[in-house]
N, C-alpha and C positions, 0 to 999 in steps of 0.2 A: 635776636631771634624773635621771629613774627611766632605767637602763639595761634593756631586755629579754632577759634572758640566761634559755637553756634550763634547764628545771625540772631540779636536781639533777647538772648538769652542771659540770665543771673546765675545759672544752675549750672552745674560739673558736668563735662563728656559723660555720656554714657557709657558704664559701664562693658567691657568686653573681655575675652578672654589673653588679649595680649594686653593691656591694664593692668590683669589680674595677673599675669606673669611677671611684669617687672615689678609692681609693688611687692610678690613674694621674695624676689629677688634682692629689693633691697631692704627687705624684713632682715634676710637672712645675710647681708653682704656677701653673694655669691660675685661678684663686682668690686667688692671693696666701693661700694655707692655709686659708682659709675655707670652709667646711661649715654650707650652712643648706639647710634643706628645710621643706618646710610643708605642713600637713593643711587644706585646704580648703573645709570640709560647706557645703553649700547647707540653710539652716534652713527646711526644709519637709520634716521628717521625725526619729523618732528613729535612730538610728545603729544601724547592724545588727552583726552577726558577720563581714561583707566589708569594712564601715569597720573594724573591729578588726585588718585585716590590714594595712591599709594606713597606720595609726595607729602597730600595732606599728614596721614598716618605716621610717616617715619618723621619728619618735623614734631609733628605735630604730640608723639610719644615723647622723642626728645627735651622739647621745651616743657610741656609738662612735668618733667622732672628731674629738671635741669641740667639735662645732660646735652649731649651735642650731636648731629646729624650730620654725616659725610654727603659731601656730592664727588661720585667718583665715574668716572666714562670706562665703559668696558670697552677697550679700544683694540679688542685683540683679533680683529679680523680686517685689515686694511681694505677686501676688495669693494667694502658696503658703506666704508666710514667715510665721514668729511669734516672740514673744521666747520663748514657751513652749519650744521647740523649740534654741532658742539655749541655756537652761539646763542641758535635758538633755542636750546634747553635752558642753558642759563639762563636767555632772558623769562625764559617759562618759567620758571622755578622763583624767581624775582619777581616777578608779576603777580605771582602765585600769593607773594607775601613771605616769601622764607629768604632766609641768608643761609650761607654756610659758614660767614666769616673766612679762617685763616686755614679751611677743611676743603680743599678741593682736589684731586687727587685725580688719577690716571692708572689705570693697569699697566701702562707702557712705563710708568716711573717704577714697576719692579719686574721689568722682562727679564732684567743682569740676574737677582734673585731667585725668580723663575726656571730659570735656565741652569743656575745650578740646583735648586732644589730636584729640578729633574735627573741630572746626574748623580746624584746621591741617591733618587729611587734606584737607575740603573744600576751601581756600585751595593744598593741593598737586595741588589735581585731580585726590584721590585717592580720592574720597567724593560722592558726591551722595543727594539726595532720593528716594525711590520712591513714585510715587502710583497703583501698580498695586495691585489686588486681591492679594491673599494666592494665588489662583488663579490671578491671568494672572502673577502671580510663578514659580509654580511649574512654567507651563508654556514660559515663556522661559526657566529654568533648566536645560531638556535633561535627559541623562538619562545614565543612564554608559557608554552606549555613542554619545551622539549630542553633541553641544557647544549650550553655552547659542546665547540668541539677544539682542541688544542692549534695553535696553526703550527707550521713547520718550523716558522721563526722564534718559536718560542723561548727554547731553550738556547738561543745564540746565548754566547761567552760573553759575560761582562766586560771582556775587553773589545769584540767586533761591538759588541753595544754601546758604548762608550765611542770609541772610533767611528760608526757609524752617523750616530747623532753627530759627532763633530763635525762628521763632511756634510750632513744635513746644514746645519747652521755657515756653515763658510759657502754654501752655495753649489755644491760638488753636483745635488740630484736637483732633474726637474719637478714640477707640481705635482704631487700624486705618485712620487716614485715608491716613498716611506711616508710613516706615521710613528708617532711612539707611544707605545699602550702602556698602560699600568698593569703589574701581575697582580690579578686579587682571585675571584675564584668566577671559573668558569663556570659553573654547575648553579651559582646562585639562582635562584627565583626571581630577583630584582636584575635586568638585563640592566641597567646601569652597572652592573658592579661587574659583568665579564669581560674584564681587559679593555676599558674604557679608553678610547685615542687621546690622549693629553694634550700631544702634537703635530702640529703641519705644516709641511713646505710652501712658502708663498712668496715666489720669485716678485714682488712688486712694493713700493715705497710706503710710507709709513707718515702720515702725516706730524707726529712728533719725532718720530725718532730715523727719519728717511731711508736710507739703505742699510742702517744698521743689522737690519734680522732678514733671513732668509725664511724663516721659521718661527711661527709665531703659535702662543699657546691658547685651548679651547677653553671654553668658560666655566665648564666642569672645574677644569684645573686652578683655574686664574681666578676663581671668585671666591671660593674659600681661603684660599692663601693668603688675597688681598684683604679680606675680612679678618686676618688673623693679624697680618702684619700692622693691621689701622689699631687695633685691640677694639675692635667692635664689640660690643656687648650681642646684641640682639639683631640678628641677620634675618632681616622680617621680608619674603619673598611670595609670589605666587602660589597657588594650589600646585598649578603642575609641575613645580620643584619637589613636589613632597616625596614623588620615588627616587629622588637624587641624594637626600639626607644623608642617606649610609654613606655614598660616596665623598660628597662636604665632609661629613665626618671622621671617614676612614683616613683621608690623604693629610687632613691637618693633625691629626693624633698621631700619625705616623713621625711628621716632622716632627713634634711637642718633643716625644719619646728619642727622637736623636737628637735634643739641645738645640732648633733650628726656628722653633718656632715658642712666645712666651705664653704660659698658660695663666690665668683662666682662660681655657679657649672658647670663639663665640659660638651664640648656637643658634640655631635656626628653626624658625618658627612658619608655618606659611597661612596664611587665610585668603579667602576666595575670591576671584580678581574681578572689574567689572565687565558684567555681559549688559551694555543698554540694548535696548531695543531700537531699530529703525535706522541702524547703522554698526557699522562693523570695527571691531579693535584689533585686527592683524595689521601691523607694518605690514607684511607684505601685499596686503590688498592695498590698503590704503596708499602707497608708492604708486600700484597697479592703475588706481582713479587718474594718480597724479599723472603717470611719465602719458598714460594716453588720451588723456585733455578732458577726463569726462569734468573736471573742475577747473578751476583757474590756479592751481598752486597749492602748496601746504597750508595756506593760509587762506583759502578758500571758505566763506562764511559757511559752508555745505558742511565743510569737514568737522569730523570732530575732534580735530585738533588744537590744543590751547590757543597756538594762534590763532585760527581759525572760528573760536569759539569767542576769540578778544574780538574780530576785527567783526563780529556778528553780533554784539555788544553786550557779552557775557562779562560780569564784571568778577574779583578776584572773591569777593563776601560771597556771593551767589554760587561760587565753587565750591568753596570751604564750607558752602553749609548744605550742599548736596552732599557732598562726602561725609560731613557727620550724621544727615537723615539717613544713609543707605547703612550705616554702621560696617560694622565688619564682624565675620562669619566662617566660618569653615563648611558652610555649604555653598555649592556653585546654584544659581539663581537670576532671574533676568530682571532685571530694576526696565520697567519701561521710561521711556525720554521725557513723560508728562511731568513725571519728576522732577527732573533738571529744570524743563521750563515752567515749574512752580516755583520752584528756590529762585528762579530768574526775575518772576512774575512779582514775590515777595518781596523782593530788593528791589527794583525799579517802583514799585507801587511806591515806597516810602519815598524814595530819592529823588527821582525823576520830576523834574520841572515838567508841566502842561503847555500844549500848543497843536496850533490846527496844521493839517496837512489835506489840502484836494488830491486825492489821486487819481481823479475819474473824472475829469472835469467839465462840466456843462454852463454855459451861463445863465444866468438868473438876471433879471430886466423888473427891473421896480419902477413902474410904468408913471406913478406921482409922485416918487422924492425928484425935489427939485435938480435939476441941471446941474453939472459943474457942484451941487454940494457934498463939502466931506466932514463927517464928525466920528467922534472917538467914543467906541463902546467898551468900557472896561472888563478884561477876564482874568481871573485870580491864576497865579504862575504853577500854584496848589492845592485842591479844593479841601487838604485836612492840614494844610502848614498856612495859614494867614499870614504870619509874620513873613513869608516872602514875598511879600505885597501882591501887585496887580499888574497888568501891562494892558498899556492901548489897541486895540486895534481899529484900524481906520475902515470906517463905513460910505458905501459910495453908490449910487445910482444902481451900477452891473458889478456882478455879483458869481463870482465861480461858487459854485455846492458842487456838492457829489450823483454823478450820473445815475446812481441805482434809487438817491433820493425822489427820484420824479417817474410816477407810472403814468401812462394815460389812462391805461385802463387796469387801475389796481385792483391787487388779488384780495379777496377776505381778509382784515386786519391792517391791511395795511395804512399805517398813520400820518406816512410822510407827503408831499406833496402831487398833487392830482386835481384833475380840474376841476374847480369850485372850493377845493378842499384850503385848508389854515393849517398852520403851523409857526412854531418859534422861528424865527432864527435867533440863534443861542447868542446871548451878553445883548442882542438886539431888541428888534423888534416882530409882530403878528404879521404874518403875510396870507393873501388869498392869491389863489391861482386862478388868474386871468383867461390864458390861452397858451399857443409854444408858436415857435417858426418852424419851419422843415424846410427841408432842402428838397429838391430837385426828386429824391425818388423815397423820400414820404420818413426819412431816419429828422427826430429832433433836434433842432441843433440850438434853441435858445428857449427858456422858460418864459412867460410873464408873469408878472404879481403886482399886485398892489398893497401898500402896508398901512398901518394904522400906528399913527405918531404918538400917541396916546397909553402905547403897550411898551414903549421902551424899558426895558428890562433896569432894574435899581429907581426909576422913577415910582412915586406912593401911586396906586391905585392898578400900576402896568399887569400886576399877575392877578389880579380881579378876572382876566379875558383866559378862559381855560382854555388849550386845546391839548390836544395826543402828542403831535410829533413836535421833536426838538430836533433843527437839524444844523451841523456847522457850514461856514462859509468862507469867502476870504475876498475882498474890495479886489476886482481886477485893477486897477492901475497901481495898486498898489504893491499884490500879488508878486511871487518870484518864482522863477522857473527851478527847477532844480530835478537831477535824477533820483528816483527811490526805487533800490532794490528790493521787489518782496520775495527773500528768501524762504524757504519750506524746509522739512526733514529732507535727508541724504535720498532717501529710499520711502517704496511704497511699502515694503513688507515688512513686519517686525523681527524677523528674524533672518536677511536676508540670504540666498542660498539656497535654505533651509525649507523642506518640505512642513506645511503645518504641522501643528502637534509634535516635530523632533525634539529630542531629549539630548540637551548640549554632552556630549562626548568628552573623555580627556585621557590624551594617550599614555601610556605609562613606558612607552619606547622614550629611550636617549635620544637626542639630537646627534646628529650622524658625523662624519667629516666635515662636511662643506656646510653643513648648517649648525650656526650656535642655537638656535630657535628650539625648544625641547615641545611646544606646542605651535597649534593653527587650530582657527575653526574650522570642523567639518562643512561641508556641503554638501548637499542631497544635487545640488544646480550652478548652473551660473550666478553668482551673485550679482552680478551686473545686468541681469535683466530686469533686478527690483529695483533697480532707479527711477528717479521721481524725474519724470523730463519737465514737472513744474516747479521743479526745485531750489529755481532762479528766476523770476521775471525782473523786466525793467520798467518801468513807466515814466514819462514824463512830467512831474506833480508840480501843483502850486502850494508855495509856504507862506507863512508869517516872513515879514520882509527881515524882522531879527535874525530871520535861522540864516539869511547867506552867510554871516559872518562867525556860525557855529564855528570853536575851537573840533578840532579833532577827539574824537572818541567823547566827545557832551553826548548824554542819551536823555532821550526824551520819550514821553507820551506822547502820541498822536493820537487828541482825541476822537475815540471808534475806533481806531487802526489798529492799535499795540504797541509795543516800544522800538524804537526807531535808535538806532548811531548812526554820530558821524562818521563816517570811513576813518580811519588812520591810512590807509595810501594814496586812496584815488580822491580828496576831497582837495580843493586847493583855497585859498584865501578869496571870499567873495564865491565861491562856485561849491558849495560840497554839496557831498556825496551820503546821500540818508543808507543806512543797512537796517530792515527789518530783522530785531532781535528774538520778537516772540507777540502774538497775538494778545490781543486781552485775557482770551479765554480758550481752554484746549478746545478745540473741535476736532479731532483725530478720534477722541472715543467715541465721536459720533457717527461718526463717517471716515471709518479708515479706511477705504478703498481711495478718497476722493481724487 
């Protein structure tokens, strides 16, 4: 078991109020010392950046106190799930730095159980059939200021209930014909608790268990039970499960109480799930991105999904130590992105090897180094780790720099290259600007310079010659071509959808029949119209001739640029593929329209 301990840190997790809960817990052996918790993904989706917090959390409770964290798929709604979607959590969750070991588990390994715990509700008279419309359901269910009202089916005989459900499960009714509700009380103030559908007909295959079930159970139902049968200690969930508690509670007590289920039973706890800013954490939008191409896939550097967030070259530390900066809380709150891409910023500053990148490229003409000569300028791999030595780079006549390096007619301030003006080129040498070429209808297309042999950078007397601008470069013959993705945020808005100033909402209605999902974010709009259409560029760049041979997922510094990976898909031997991970420095609080 990987512990998640803060990047760089000697000191204990911060204290919180689920800490302060198991430690009470095992003051008093309410557990008999046991510590287990579990991460629950429903596979009809990849795992975003607010699973990552939650992942962190329950691992990371666990190892803390040496107890153990389940990984279990709530697999109970066939028509959303895939085994596609099962892998990638796994590998998320591994990536992540957590194991589960000999704990992985499935809701489907106890549908047999399931299925009779529900028959013993019906035979307790605590369950029956519903053969109302999904509509006249929802309108006998009242509303949160009014109380349910009885349906007609209510009072069926435990024997047609019992018979009923059985024709249910053999296949007898189409989709939608019945449902099976729990009897608890109509009249409660918590709409979760009036006759909650437990079950539903779903005439289609099952990717573990294939045609076995006609009828498959709601996650109301299926996640306390499953929590009880694991002997979960501490069933640590979202805010908007907290109107659901009574019913978690109600249905596993009930079992306790008829020898069906063993006690201590677990309990559940929820804190505040993450709202980042500048992108959104509904599966169901985020599928919405996918199935209509505004990305390239779940694993889209845009997305904020794990994968997505690897292949953008978010590394597994710079996760786990976002999630212990944001802590955890019981009040809902919006963590803006600049965060993440600081915890990003943190980790790549230390790790990240140095190297240049032209992305803009213009040439540069040194008008008296000799013909045909090449010599070697040395630049350190790390300017605060020496012990990873230095590396060559070869210095040549013509000379790619950066296009926004060269003004003709420069603005106030500005240092870098312009006619008459000097500047470094950095590990090198002083250069003066000569003249440029143009083309045909007056655009630049080559710089001049003349340098001064005498300023070579690490030679005694070379930084005696002051000038302002330092600017990088790269020997054109030397030079390698290669694509660089400059990725950006999902979106222009921080909250997107969502009218300025809104106050994030959370519903206290149930998830209905056809949806296990008990929450969504509001929206005041379309979320899709706060997309970033610069949210992806491509460019054509010159590298260091080392980087063709980059391993996959190497991250680097580009110096100026920000940190850079290699692709893990599209990169191939000799040819990769750079992904911009995150700039030097936010510029968003400065210019968030831009």
């Amino acid at each position: 078991m990987t512990v998640a301990l803060p990047h760089n840190s000697s000191q204990a997790p911060a204290s919180n109020f689920l800490r302060q809960i198991i430690a009470e817990d095992l003051r008093t052996n309410k557990y008999g010392g046991r510590v287990v918790t579990r991460f629950p993904p429903e596979p009809n989706g990849y795992l975003h950046i607010g699973h990552a917090k939650s992942i962190c959390l329950n691992f990371g409770l666990a190892a803390e106190n040496r107890g153990v964290c389940h990984l279990r798929f709530d697999d109970t709604n066939p028509v959303k799930e895939d085994l596609e979607y099962e892998e990638a959590i796994k590998a998320a969750v591994h990536w992540l730095g957590f194991d589960w070991g000999p704990h992985l588990y499935h809701a489907s390994d106890y549908f047999d159980r399931l299925y009779q715990f529900a028959r013993h509700f019906i035979k307790a008279g605590l369950a029956y059939v519903e053969s109302s419309t999904p509509d006249e359901m929802r309108r006998l269910r009242g509303t949160l200021t009014e109380p349910g009202y009885p349906s007609p089916y209510r009072d069926r005989s435990v024997e047609d209930n019992l018979d009923l459900f059985r024709r249910m499960k053999e296949g007898e009714f189409p989709d939608g014909a019945h449902v099976l509700r729990l009897k608890i009380d109509l009249a409660s103030p918590n709409i979760n608790m009036r006759d909650p559908a437990i079950y539903r007909i779903r005439h289609i295959s099952h990717h573990r268990t294939g045609d076995k079930w006609c009828v498959y159970p709601l996650y109301d139902y299926t996640h306390c039970i499953s929590d009880a049968i694991e002997r979960i200690t501490h069933s640590i969930c979202t805010l908007e499960f907290q109107d659901h508690r009574p019913l978690y509670d109600w249905v596993i007590e009930r079992l306790a109480e008829a020898g069906l289920l063993q006690r201590p039973l677990p309990q559940q706890y929820e804190f505040a799930r993450l709202n980042l800013t500048y992108t959104v954490m509904s599966k169901r939008k985020l599928l919405r991105i996918v199935d209509e191409d505004y990305v390239d896939g779940w694993d889209d550097p845009r997305m904020p999904t794990l994968a997505g967030l690897r292949r953008r070259g978010y590394t597994p530390e710079s996760i786990r130590l976002f999630a212990e900066r944001i802590g955890v809380s019981k009040s809902d709150s919006w963590i803006d992105m600049s965060v993440l891409e600081d915890c990003l910023r943190d980790i790549l500053n230390e790790s990240a090897e140095r190297r240049i990148a032209v992305l803009d490229p213009i040439k540069l003409i040194i008008d008296n180094y000799p013909e045909g000569r090449i010599e070697e300028c040395l630049a350190p791999n790390h300017p605060q780790k020496p012990e990873l030595g230095r590396r060559a780079l070869n210095f040549s006549k013509e000379l790619w720099i950066e296009r926004d390096d060269f003004e003709e007619q420069p603005p106030k301030g500005f240092f870098r290259l312009s006619p008459g003006a000097e500047v470094r080129l950095r590990y090198a040498f002083v250069v003066r600007c000569a003249g440029v070429d143009k083309d045909d209808v007056g655009n630049v297309v080559a710089v001049h310079c003349t340098y001064d042999e005498a300023t070579r950078s690490g030679t005694p007397g070379a930084e005696t010659r002051k000038v302002k601008g330092n600017i990088h470069w790269l020997s054109v013959p030397h030079a390698r071509r290669s694509e660089v993705r400059l990725y950006d945020r999902l979106f222009l808005a921080p909250q997107p959808g969502r009218a300025a100033g809104a106050v994030l909402a959370r519903s206290t209605m149930t998830a209905g029949v056809d949806d296990d999902v008990p929450f969504d974010e509001p929206a005041d709009r379309n979320f899709l119209d706060d997309l970033n259409p610069q949210g992806k560029r491509t460019v054509i760049a010159y590298v260091e001739p080392a980087l063709a041979e980059s391993a996959s997922e190497t991250r680097y510094q580009f110096e100026r640029h920000g940190y850079f990976v290699s692709d893990m898909r599209d990169s191939r031997p000799g040819a990769p593929v750079f992904n911009r991970a995150v700039t030097l420095r936010d510029s968003w609080g400065k210019n968030p329209a831009r």
